[in-house]
N, C-alpha and C positions, 0 to 999 in steps of 0.2 A: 065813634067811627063805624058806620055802616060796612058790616060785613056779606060776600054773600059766599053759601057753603058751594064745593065744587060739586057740579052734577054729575052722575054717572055718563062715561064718555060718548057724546054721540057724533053722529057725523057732519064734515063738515065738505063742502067744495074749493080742492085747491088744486092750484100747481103744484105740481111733481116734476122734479128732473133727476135722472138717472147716470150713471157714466157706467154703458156698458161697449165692450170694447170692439164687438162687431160693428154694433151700428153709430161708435164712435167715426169709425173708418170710413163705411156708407156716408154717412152724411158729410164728413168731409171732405170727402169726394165732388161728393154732389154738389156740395155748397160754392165751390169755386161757377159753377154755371147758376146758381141762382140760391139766395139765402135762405127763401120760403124752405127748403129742406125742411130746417132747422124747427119749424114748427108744425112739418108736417103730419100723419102718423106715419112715414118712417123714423122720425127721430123718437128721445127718450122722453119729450117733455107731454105731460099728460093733466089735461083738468078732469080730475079726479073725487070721487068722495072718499075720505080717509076722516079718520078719527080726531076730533077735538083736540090739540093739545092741551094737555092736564098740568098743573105747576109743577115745579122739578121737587118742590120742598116748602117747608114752613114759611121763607122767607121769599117765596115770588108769588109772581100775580098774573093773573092770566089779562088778555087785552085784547080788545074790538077793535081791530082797525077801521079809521076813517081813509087814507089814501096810501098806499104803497107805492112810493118811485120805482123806478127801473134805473140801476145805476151802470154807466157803463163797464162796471165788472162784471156785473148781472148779464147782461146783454154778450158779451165776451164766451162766458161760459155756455149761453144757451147755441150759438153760434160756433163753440169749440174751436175758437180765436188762441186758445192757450195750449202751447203743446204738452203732447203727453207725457212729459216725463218731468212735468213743474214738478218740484219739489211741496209748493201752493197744497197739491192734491191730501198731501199727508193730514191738511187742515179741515178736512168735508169728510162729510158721512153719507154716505144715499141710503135711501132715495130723500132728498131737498124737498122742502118749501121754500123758494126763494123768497131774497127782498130783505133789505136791512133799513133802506131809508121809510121811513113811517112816521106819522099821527095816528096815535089811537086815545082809546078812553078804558081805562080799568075797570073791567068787565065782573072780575071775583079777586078777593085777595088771601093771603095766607094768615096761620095762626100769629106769625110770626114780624109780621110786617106792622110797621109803624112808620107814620106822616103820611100814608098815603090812602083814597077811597074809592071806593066804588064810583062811578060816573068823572072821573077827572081826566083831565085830557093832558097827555103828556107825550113826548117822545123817549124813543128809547136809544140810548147810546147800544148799539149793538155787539160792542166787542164782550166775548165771551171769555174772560179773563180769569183771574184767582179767585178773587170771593163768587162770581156765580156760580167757580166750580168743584169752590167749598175746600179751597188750598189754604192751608195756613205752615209758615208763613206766606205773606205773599212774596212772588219773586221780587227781582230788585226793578225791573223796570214798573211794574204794578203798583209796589211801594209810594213809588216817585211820580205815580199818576201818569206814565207812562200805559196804559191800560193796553191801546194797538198794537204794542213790542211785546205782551206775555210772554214767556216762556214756557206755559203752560196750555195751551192750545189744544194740544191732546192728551190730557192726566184729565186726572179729578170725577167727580162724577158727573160729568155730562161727554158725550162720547166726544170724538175730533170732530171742532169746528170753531175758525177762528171768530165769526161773528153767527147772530142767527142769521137761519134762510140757508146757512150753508152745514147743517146738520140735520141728522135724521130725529131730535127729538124736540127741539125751540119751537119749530113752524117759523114761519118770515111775515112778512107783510105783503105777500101778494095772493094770502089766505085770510077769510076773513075773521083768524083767530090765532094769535102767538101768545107764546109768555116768555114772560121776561125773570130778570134777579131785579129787587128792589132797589138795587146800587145801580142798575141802569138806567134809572127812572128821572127824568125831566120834566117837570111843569110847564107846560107852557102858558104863557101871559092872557089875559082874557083878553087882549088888545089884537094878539097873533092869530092872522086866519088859519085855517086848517092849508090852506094853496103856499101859504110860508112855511109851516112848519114840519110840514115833509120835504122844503129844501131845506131847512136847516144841517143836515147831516152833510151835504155833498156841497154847501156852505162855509159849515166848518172846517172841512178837510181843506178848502183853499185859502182858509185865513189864517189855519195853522203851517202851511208852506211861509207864508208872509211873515207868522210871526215866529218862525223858526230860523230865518234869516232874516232880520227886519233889512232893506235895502239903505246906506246911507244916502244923508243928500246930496244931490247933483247923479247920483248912478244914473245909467239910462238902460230900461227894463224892456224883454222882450216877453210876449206870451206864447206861446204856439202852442194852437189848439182853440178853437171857438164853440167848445161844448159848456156845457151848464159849469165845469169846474175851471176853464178858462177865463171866463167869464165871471165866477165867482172870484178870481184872484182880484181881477180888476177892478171889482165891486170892494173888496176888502183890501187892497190900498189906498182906494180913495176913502172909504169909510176910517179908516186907522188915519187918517191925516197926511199920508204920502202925497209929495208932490211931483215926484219922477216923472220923467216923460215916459211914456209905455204906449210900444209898439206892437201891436198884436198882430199875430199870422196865422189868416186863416184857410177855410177852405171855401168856403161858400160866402154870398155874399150879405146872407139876411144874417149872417153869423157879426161880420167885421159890424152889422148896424147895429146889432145888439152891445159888439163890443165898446163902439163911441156911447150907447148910451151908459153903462156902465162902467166911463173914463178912460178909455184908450184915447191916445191922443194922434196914434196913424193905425192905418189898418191896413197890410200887406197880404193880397189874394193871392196863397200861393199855388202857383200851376203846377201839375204834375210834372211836366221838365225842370229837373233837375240845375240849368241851365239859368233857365230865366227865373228860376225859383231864388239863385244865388245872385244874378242879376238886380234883382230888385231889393232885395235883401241890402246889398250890397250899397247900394243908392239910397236907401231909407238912413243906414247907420254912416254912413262915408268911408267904406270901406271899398275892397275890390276882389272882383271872382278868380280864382285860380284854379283855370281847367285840368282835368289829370284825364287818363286813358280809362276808357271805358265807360263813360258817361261820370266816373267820381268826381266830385267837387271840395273846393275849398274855399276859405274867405280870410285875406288877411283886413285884420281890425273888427271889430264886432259889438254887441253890447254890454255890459259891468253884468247883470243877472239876466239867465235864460230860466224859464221855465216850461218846464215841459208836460203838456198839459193831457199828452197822448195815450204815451205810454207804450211805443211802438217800439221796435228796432230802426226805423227810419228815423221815426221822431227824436231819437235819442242822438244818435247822428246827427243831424242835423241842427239840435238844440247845444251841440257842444264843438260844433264848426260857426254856427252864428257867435258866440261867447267869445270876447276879445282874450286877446293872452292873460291871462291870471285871472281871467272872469270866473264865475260861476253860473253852475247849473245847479239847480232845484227838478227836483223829477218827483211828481204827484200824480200822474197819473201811471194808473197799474199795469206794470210792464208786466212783460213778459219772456220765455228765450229767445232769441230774436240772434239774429246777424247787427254788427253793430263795427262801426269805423273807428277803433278806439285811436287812433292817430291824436286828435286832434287834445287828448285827455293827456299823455307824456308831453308832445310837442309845444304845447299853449299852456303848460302849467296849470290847467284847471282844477276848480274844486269842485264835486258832485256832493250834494247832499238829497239825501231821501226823505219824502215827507209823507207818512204814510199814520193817516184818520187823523184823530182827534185825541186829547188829554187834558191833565189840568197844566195852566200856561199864564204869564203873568199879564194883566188886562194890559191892552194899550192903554195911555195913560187921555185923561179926558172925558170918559165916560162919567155919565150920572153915576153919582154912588149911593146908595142907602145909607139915608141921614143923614143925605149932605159932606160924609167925610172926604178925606183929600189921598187916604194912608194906601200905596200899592195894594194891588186886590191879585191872588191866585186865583183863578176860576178855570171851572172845566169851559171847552172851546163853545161848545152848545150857550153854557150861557155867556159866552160874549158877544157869542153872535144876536141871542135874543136881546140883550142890553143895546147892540146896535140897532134893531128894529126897534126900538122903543124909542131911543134917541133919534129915530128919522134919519141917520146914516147909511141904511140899509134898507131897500126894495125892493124885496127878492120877490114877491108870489106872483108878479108876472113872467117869471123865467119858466113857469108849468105853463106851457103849452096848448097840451092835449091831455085828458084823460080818458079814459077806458074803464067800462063792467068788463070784470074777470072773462066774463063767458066770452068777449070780445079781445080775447089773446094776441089772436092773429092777427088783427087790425094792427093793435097796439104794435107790435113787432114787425110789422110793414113800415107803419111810422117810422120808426127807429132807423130803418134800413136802408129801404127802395123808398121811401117818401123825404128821408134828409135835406133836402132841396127845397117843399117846400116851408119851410122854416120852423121845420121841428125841433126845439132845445130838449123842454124838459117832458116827460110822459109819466103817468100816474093811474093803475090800478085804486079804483073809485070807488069803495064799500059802503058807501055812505047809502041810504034811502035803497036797502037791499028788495023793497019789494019790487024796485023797477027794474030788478032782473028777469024781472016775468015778460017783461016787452019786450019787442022788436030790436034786432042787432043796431049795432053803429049809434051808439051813446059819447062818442067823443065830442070833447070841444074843441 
């Protein structure tokens, strides 16, 4: 196993983001008349040189990223979309390298580490759990491969932070250098491009909604939300063998094309009136709208599973007034405090369940197995997902979009924002062939 020794630390160019409490305020301010704030220099975020991250210990590896996603939690925080008094907070450390979702290649490794080498290209499951942070025993959700649920999030020897990018010592992947613990480490397939396997993260987090409630047959499935993990769901019930009929609600309309292409079977443009939002809603499921005062809405009849792809105060709302009496809602994307119509959660008897990263979970059944066998497989969610790209049930690397050189921040983060429309999903911080940072701005595709 080719090893290589760590260099004394030098510098590197990254994002930096900050939470300080003045110019938390300013830019929130500001941001309601235009979101450029947010990357402005009056906000906290900075492409900076700061120091190499060095391994925490014997047992990690330091890593070259090849593409850093921008996850919309990412995008959330640089944006200060999360109020101030989340409890979330208790999980970061500043000053941040953001970015959890990645491809890289193992750069250096530790005395300590076995099966893995220098040059291999793997992803990193991000959650910063028990053994990266050198807990023993491990809590009981960590035990159970529950890894996203620690209870250990801020102990251990690595400061608070529930994944990297969101602490002051890992780095992220929107730096062109993190490290990782060796138990986060995933191969990826020689078959897998580098443009799939940094969606595999925001991948897996929507096949583990699916398979945390698998939907029975005949249910009839609503999406709402037509981002990368909206879309992801729909891509991962049709790959898992679902034949539900699934109704997605979007907002845009390059979104509802992506979602036909990824198996939705109608696609509901929902308008900002509240009104005609339930209206149509209403007419897709065979139900019907029930005006209340004040522009609030209701819907008697609705669909078996809602999923909530948002993660808003609205979206939440409204994902559990679409949901027929004793339906369900699934909620995966990263809420927040929010104002919220809990009526509809006593009245209709609902079930909410939370579906938050990835774990080890029992394969769906069908996949190719190793050696041909037939016998149930536990696997972490990463590799189910890469088993479905192998099986040709999954074709995610056209959901990356756009990519961006680091030095091209702003850009990137206009995409996301003021360019949504036109048919931005997914966006990716681009390490790769780092001398062509020497050129000319505006490297997106």
């Amino acid at each position: 196993m080719r090893r290589r020794r760590y260099h004394p630390s030098t510098l590197m160019l990254a994002l930096t983001f900050e939470i300080k409490h003045g110019r938390w305020m300013l830019c929130r301010c500001l941001g309601w008349a235009t979101p450029r704030v947010h990357w402005s220099p009056l906000s906290t975020l900075r492409l900076a040189e700061v120091p190499t991250p060095e391994p925490c210990g014997p047992h990690w590896v330091r890593l070259r990223t090849l593409l850093g996603g921008i996850c919309g939690t990412d995008l959330a925080l640089v944006t200060l979309r999360n109020h101030p008094a989340t409890f979330l907070r208790a999980f970061t450390s500043s000053p941040m390298m953001l970015g959890h979702e990645n491809v890289a290649v193992i750069d250096a490794v530790g005395p300590g580490v076995r099966g893995w080498r220098v040059g291999q290209r793997v992803c990193v499951e991000p959650s910063l759990s028990c053994v990266p942070r050198g807990i023993e025993p491990s809590c009981r959700p960590c035990a159970e491969g529950r890894f996203s649920l620690c209870e250990n999030l801020d102990a251990g020897a690595l400061p608070p932070g529930a994944v990297i990018g969101v602490n002051n010592r890992t780095g992220g992947s929107w730096s062109p250098y993190f490290v990782a613990h060796a138990s986060q480490l995933h191969a990826v397939p020689d078959g897998v491009s580098d443009e799939a396997a940094v969606l595999v993260d925001p991948i897996a987090c929507a096949l583990h909604a699916v398979l945390r409630r698998p939907p029975a047959d005949g249910e009839r499935l609503a999406i709402v939300g037509g981002g990368v993990v909206g879309i992801g769901v729909a891509a991962s019930l049709r790959a898992t063998g679902r034949r539900n009929h699934v109704t997605a609600i979007v907002r845009h309309r390059h979104q509802g094309d992506w979602m036909r292409r990824y198996g939705a079977d109608d696609v509901i443009e929902a308008p900002r009136r509240s009104a005609e939002r339930y209206d149509r809603v209403a007419a897709a499921v065979g139900g019907r709208r029930v005006p209340g005062l004040f522009g609030n809405q209701g819907l008697i009849g609705g669909f078996d599973v809602v999923y909530d792809c948002v993660g808003t105060g609205s979206s939440m709302t409204d994902c559990m007034k679409f949901a027929r009496a004793g339906g369900t809602v699934i909620v995966l994307g990263t809420a927040h405090i929010s104002v919220v119509d809990l009526t509809p959660l006593w009245f209709a008897e609902l079930t909410v369940i939370g579906a938050n990263g990835r774990q080890i979970e029992d394969a769906p059944p069908g996949l190719a197995h190793p050696g041909g066998g037939l016998a149930p497989r536990r696997l972490h969610t990463y590799e189910i997902v890469f088993d479905l790209i192998r099986d040709g049930r999954l074709d995610i690397a056209p959901l990356l979009t756009h990519t961006f050189r680091l030095k091209d921040y702003r850009a990137a983060f206009e995409a996301l924002t003021v360019g949504r429309r036109q048919g931005v999903i997914k966006v990716a911080f681009d390490h790769r062939d780092r001398a062509a940072d020497s050129g000319t701005e505006g490297a997106s595709t």
